[in-house]
N, C-alpha and C positions, 0 to 999 in steps of 0.2 A: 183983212181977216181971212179972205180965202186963203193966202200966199203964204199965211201965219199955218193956216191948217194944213197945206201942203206940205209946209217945211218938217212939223211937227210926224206927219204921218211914215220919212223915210229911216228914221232908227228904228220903228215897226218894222217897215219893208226888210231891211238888211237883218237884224235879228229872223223874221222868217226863214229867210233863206239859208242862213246859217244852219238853222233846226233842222232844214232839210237836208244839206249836206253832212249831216253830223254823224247817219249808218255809215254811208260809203267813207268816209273816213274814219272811223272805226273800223273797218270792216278793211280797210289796207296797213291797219298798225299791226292787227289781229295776223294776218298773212306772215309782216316782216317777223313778227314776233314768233311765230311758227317755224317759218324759214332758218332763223337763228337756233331755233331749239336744235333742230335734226341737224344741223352741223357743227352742234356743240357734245363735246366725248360724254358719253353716257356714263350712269352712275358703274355698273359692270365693268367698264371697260377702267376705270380708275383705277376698281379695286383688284383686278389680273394684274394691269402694270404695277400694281404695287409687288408683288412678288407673291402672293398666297395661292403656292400651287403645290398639288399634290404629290410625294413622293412614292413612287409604286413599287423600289426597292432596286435589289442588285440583280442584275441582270447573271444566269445562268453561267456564263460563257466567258473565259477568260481568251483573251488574244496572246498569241504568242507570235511575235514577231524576229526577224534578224535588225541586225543592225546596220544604218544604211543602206533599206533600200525604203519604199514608199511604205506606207503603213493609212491603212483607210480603216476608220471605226465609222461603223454602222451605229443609228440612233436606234436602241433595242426596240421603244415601243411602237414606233413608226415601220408600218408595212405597205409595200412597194404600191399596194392600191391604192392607199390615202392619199401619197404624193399625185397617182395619177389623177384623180376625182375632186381633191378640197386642198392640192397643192398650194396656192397662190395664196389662198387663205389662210398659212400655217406661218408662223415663223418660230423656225429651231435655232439656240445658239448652246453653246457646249462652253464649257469652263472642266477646268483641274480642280481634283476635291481640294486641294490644298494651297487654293488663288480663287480672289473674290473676282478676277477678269476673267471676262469671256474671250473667246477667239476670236478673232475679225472677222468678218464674214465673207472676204471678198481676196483673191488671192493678189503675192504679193509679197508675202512673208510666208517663213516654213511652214507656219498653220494656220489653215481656211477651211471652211467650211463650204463644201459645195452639192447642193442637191440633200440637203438632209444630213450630210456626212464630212465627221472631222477625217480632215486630208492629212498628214504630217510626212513630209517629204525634207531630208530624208529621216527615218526615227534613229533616235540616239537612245541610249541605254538611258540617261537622266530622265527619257519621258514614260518610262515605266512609273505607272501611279492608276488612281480612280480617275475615271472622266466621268461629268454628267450629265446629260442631255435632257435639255428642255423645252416643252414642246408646248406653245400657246397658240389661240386665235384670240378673237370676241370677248369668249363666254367661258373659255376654259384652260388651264394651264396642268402639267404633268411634268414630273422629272423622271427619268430614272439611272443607275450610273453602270458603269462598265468597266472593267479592269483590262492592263492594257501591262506586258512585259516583254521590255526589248531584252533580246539576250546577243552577249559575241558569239560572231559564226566559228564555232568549236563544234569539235566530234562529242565533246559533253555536255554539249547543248542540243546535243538531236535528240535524247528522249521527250524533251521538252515541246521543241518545237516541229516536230513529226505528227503527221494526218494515219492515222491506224486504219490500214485497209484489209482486208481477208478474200485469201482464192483458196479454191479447192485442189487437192491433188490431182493430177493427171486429167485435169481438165483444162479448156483455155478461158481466158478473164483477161481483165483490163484492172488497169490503176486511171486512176482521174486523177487529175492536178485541179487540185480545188481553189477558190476564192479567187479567179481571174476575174472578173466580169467587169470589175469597175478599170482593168488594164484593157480590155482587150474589145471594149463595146465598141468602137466606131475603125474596126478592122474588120476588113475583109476577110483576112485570112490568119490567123493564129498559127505561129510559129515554135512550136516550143520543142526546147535540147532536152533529152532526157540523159539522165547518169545514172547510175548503179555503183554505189560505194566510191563515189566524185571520179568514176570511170565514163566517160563519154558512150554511149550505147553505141553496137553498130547497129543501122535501123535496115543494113540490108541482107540481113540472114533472115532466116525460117522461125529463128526463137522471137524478136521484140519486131514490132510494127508499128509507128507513132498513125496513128488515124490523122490522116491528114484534113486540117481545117476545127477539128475539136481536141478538147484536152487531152483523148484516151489516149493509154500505150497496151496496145493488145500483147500479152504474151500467151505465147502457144503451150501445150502441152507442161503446165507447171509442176517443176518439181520442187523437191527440197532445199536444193542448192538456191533456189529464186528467191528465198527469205535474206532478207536485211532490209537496208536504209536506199531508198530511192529518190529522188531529187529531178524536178522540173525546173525551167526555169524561161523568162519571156523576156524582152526589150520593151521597156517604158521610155518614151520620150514625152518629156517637158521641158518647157521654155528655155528647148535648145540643147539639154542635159538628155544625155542619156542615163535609165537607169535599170537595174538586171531585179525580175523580181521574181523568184526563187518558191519553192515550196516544196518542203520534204515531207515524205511517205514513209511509213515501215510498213511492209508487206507482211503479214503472217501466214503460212500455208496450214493448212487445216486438211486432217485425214478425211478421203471421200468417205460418207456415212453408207454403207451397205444395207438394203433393201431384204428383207425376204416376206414370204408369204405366210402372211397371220392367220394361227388356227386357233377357233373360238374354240374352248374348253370348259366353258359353263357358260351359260345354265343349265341344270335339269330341263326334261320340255316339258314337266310338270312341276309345281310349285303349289304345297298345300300351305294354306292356312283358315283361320278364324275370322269370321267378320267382326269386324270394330278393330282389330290388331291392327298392330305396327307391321311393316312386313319390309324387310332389303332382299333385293335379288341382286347380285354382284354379278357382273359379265366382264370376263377373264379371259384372258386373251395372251396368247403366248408368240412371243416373236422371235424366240431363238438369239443369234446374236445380230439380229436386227433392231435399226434406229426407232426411237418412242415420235422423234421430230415426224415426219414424214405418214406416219399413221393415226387414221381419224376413227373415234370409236364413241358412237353413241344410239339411243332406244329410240325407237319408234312403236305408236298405239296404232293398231290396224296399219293406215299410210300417214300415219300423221305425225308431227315432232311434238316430243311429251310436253314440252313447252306450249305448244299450240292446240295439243290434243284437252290439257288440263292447268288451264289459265288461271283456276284459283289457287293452284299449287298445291293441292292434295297430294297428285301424283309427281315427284320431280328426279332428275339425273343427280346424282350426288357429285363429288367431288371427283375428277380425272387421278388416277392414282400409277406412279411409274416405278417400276422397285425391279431388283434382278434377285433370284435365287439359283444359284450353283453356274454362276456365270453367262443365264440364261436370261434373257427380260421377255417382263411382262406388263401389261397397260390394266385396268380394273376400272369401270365406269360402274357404280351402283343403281339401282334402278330403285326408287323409296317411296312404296306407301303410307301415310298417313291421315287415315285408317283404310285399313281395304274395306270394300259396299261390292255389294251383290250387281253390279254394272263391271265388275274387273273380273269375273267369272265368264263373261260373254266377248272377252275383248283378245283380239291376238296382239301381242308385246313381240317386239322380234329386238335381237340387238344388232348394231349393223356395223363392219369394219371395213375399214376401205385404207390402201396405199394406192402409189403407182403400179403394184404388180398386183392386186387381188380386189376383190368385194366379193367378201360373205355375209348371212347373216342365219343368226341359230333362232328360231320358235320358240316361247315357251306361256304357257297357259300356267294363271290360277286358279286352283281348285279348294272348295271347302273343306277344311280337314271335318271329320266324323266328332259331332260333340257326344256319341256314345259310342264307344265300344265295345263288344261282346268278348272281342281276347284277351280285353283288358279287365273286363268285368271277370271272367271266369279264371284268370292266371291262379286268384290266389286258391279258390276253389281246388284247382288240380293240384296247388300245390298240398294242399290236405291229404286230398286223394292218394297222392303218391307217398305221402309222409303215412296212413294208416296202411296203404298197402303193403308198404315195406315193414311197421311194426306185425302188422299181421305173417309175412315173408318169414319174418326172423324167428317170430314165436316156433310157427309152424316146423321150421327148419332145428330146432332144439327140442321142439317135444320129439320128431323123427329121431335124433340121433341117441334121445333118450330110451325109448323104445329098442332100438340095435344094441343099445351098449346090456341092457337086461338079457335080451337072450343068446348073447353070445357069452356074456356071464352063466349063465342057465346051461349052455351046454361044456362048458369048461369046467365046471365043479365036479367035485371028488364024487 
């Protein structure tokens, strides 16, 4: 019977024990189960690979390139910081508006994608079209697209394909050769041929200077003759190929703007009005046949800017105004109250002009105009005065000549 009760007692025992193992195992399904989640793709991340990303539009800026040589399009909304800070975490791929494939991303074939940017070496006139760049991580996806125009290197193609730069007369300046950066980053030293109307520069006169190590070409003392079509050009190598990557300029010279000394011509240095009235003070300024660019003209309250002197804008500068009359110019800043208060009575307003050759500035005070006055009151008065004095004048002057004309009758009779 004991041996019976013994026996009977270990499906008890082993159930116990089970019951007691039953958290900790739970408690490691729970773990794998967890474990599995976090390395399973999130619901977010489904719905970006599915393709629902936002278009931001056309990018500004058309490319103009030649034909046959490298052509690098930049992904417009992507800025040079982002690649440095949440690089790794981005992936851009570019496609043709007009082809549901993307470009490969790895070079190899004539178009790659490297660092952000469709590469296309060398471009051909066919790859003139919209390209659109698209730009995901995680959580968010963005397109936007670029236009892109190969043209043949023709003399009728350089309106086109010309960088518009401006120098002044008789002065010296530089032309830059622009868009190198993605040629020229892991050089030492930047080489580049300068031409003048597909004329080889000579760099060792007094007139052109290529600044050695950056893009500039200094030219001295420019004159008229310096306008037209200019042209850079640098050695690209890749994968064994050389290739010439070119950049034309048109130069425009522009007349130096001549300076003179601005003489303020208004305001009065007294200025009456009314309180509660509107009131414009215009400050006038004449510059002869001097530039509007180069001269600054605006008020000041006591020491202070009307802007900061009168921040609810009671008081404010009106609009800058630039006009010529009889060949002469002149600049007009308005000075506008709305309403003048008995505080603009006590204030000194000055207007202030300044170029590189001058700074003046004219005073001018307002004053309350007279809400009575006695010359006014008495005008019409005198006017009576003088209207009875003169009928009285005239009477007076006809009864005289009546009187004379009697007795010289009187002594003239028979």
């Amino acid at each position: 019977m004991q041996g019976c009760r013994l026996r009977g007692a270990e499906p008890m025992i082993s159930t116990s024990r089970v019951l007691q193992k039953l958290p900790e195992t739970m408690l490691v399904l729970y773990m794998l189960m967890m474990g599995v989640y976090s390395f399973a793709p999130q619901p977010e991340e489904r719905t970006v690979a599915a393709g629902n990303c936002q278009f931001l539009g056309k990018h500004f800026k058309t490319d103009f390139k030649v034909e046959g040589e490298p052509v690098v399009l930049k992904c417009p909304q992507v800025q040079l910081w982002l690649w440095e800070s949440v690089g790794p975490h981005i992936n851009v791929t570019w496609r043709k508006n007009d082809s549901a494939r993307t470009v490969p991303g790895e070079e190899g074939t004539r178009m790659w994608v490297q660092d952000g940017a469709l590469w296309i070496l060398p471009g051909l006139q066919e790859d003139s079209g919209t390209y659109i760049c698209t730009v995901r991580n995680a959580s968010y996806c963005d397109e936007m697209s670029t236009e892109l125009r190969v043209f043949e290197k023709t003399e009728a193609s350089l309106p086109f394909i010309s960088y518009p730069q401006i120098l002044t007369l008789s002065t010296s300046g530089s032309l830059v050769c622009p868009e190198l950066s993605e040629f020229t980053r892991n050089k030492m030293e930047v080489k580049i041929q300068w031409y003048k109307d597909s004329v080889l520069l000579d760099q060792d006169n007094d007139k052109f200077l290529s600044v050695r190590g950056t893009p500039r070409l200094l030219i001295h003392n420019v004159s008229a003759e310096d306008a037209g079509y200019y042209s850079c050009a640098v050695v690209f190598a890749h994968a064994g190929t050389q290739y010439n990557v070119t950049r034309n300029i048109e130069l425009r010279v522009n007349k130096k703007e001549e300076e003179t000394i601005p003489v303020i011509i208004s305001p009065h240095q007294t200025i009456s009005a009314s309180l509660g009235s509107r009131l414009t003070i215009p400050c006038k300024v004449f510059l002869g046949a001097g530039t509007h660019s180069t001269t600054m003209l605006w008020w000041m309250a006591n020491t202070t800017s009307i802007e900061g002197a009168y921040r609810g804008g009671r008081v404010t500068e009106g609009q800058r105004q630039e006009y010529s009359e009889n060949n002469e110019n002149y600049i007009e800043v308005p000075l506008i109250f709305d309403p003048v208060i008995r505080e603009d009575l006590n204030t000194d307003f000055k207007c202030v002009v300044r170029n590189t050759l001058s700074f003046q500035m004219l005073r001018t005070t307002v004053k309350e105009a007279a809400s009575f006055s006695w010359e006014i009151a008495l005008a019409p008065l005198s006017l009576v005065v003088l209207v009875l004095v003169g009928i009285w004048m005239h009477r007076w002057y006809k009864h005289r000549t009546g009187k004379t004309y009697g007795l010289t009758t009187l002594k003239t009779g028979p």
